[in-house]
C-alpha positions as CSV (number, residue, x, y, z in Angstrom):
1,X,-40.3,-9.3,29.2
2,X,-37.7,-8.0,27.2
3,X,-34.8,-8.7,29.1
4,X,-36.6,-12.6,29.6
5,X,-36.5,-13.1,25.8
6,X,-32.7,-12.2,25.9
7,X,-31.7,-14.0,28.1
8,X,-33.8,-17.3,26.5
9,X,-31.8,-16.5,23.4
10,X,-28.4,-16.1,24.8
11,X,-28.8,-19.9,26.4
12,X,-30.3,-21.3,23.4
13,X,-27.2,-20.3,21.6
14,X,-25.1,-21.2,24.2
15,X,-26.4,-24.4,24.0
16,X,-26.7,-24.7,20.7
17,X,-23.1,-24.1,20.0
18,X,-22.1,-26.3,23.2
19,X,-23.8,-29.4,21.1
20,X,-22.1,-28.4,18.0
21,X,-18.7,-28.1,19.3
22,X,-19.1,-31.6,21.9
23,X,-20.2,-33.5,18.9
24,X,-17.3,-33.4,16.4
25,X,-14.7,-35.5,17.6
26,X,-12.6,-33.1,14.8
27,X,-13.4,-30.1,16.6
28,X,-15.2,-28.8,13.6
29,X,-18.2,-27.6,14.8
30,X,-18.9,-24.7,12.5
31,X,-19.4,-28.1,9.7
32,X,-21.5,-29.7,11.9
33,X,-23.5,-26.9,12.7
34,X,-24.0,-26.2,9.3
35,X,-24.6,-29.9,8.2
36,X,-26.1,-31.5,11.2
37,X,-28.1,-28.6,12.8
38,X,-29.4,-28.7,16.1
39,X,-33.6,-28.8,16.6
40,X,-32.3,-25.9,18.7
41,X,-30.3,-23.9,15.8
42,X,-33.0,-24.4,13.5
43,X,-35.5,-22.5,15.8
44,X,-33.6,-19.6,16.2
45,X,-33.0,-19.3,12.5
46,X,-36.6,-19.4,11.6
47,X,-36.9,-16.6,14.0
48,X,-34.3,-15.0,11.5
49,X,-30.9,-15.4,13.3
50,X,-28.1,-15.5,10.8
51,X,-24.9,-17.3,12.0
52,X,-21.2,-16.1,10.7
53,X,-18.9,-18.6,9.4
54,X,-15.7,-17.6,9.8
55,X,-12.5,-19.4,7.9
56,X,-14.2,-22.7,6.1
57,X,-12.5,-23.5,2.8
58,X,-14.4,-22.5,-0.8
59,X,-15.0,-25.9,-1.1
60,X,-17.1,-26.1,2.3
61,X,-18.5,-23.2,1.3
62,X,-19.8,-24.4,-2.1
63,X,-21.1,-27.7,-0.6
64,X,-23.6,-26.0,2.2
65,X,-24.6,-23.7,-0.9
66,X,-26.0,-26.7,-2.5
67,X,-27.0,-29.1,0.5
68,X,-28.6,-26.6,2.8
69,X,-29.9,-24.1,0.2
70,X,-32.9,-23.5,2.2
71,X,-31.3,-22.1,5.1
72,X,-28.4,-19.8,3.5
73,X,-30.7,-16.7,4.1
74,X,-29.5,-17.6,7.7
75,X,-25.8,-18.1,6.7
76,X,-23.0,-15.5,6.5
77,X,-19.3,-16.5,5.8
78,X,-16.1,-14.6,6.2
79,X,-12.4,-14.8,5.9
80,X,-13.0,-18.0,3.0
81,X,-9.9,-19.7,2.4
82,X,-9.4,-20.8,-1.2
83,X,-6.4,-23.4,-2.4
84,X,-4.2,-22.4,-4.7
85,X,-3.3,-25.0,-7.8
86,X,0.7,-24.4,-5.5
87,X,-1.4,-26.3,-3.0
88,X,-0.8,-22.9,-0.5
89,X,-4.5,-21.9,1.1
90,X,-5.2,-18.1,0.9
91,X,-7.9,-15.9,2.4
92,X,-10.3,-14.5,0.0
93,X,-11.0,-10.6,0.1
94,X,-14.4,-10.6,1.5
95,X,-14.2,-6.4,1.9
96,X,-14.3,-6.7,5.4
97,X,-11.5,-4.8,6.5
Protein backbone atom coordinates (compact mmCIF):
# COMPACT_ATOMS: atom_id res chain seq x y z
CA UNK A 1 0.00 0.00 0.00
CA UNK A 2 2.80 2.01 0.78
CA UNK A 3 4.81 1.71 -2.14
CA UNK A 4 1.08 2.28 -4.20
CA UNK A 5 0.81 5.72 -2.54
CA UNK A 6 4.34 6.59 -3.70
CA UNK A 7 4.18 5.90 -6.65
CA UNK A 8 0.53 7.95 -7.10
CA UNK A 9 2.54 10.84 -5.79
CA UNK A 10 5.53 10.70 -7.86
CA UNK A 11 3.05 10.82 -11.20
CA UNK A 12 0.94 13.39 -9.88
CA UNK A 13 3.99 15.49 -9.59
CA UNK A 14 5.20 14.50 -12.62
CA UNK A 15 2.30 15.58 -14.10
CA UNK A 16 1.84 18.34 -12.37
CA UNK A 17 5.03 19.94 -13.30
CA UNK A 18 4.74 18.55 -16.99
CA UNK A 19 1.42 21.06 -17.25
CA UNK A 20 3.31 23.75 -15.69
CA UNK A 21 6.28 23.76 -17.76
CA UNK A 22 4.06 22.91 -21.39
CA UNK A 23 1.95 25.80 -20.58
CA UNK A 24 4.21 28.86 -20.45
CA UNK A 25 5.17 29.68 -23.90
CA UNK A 26 8.17 31.65 -21.62
CA UNK A 27 9.34 28.64 -20.11
CA UNK A 28 8.49 29.97 -16.79
CA UNK A 29 6.78 27.40 -15.17
CA UNK A 30 7.82 27.91 -11.53
CA UNK A 31 5.33 31.56 -12.17
CA UNK A 32 2.77 29.61 -13.50
CA UNK A 33 2.76 27.08 -11.05
CA UNK A 34 2.68 29.47 -8.47
CA UNK A 35 0.01 31.81 -10.18
CA UNK A 36 -2.05 29.33 -12.20
CA UNK A 37 -1.92 26.18 -10.16
CA UNK A 38 -2.86 23.00 -11.39
CA UNK A 39 -6.32 21.17 -9.74
CA UNK A 40 -3.54 18.56 -9.52
CA UNK A 41 -0.82 20.86 -7.48
CA UNK A 42 -3.44 22.13 -5.31
CA UNK A 43 -4.30 18.46 -4.02
CA UNK A 44 -0.99 17.58 -3.16
CA UNK A 45 -0.50 20.75 -1.24
CA UNK A 46 -3.55 20.27 0.93
CA UNK A 47 -2.05 17.05 1.67
CA UNK A 48 0.94 19.30 2.94
CA UNK A 49 3.52 19.14 0.05
CA UNK A 50 5.58 22.25 0.05
CA UNK A 51 7.22 23.10 -3.38
CA UNK A 52 10.88 24.93 -3.50
CA UNK A 53 11.26 27.91 -5.68
CA UNK A 54 14.45 28.21 -6.75
CA UNK A 55 15.96 31.69 -8.39
CA UNK A 56 12.51 33.98 -8.90
CA UNK A 57 13.35 37.71 -8.45
CA UNK A 58 12.19 39.65 -4.93
CA UNK A 59 9.71 41.15 -6.80
CA UNK A 60 8.09 37.59 -7.83
CA UNK A 61 8.60 36.73 -4.61
CA UNK A 62 6.64 39.69 -2.96
CA UNK A 63 3.78 39.33 -5.50
CA UNK A 64 2.88 35.41 -4.66
CA UNK A 65 3.23 36.76 -0.89
CA UNK A 66 0.33 38.87 -1.48
CA UNK A 67 -1.83 37.04 -4.26
CA UNK A 68 -1.54 33.47 -3.03
CA UNK A 69 -1.22 34.11 0.69
CA UNK A 70 -3.28 31.23 1.47
CA UNK A 71 -1.03 28.73 0.05
CA UNK A 72 2.54 30.09 1.18
CA UNK A 73 2.49 27.46 4.12
CA UNK A 74 3.17 25.27 0.97
CA UNK A 75 5.82 27.56 -0.55
CA UNK A 76 9.53 27.58 0.00
CA UNK A 77 11.99 29.88 -2.00
CA UNK A 78 15.73 29.79 -2.42
CA UNK A 79 18.61 31.47 -4.16
CA UNK A 80 16.15 35.06 -4.53
CA UNK A 81 17.69 37.29 -6.82
CA UNK A 82 17.28 41.02 -5.87
CA UNK A 83 18.18 44.11 -8.39
CA UNK A 84 20.45 46.38 -7.52
CA UNK A 85 19.52 50.38 -8.04
CA UNK A 86 23.20 49.59 -10.71
CA UNK A 87 20.55 47.52 -12.47
CA UNK A 88 23.10 44.26 -11.76
CA UNK A 89 20.76 41.17 -10.16
CA UNK A 90 22.35 39.53 -7.13
CA UNK A 91 21.44 36.36 -5.15
CA UNK A 92 20.26 36.95 -1.67
CA UNK A 93 21.97 35.00 1.30
CA UNK A 94 19.28 32.66 2.13
CA UNK A 95 21.83 30.60 4.74
CA UNK A 96 21.72 27.74 2.60
CA UNK A 97 25.21 26.95 2.02
Amino acid sequence: MKTRNTIIAISVICQMWATAALSDPDGDWQLTMIHHPSTAQLKVEERGRVYIYDGLYDSDVKLAMETQFDRVDNMMFVRTKVETPQGETETEDDGCD
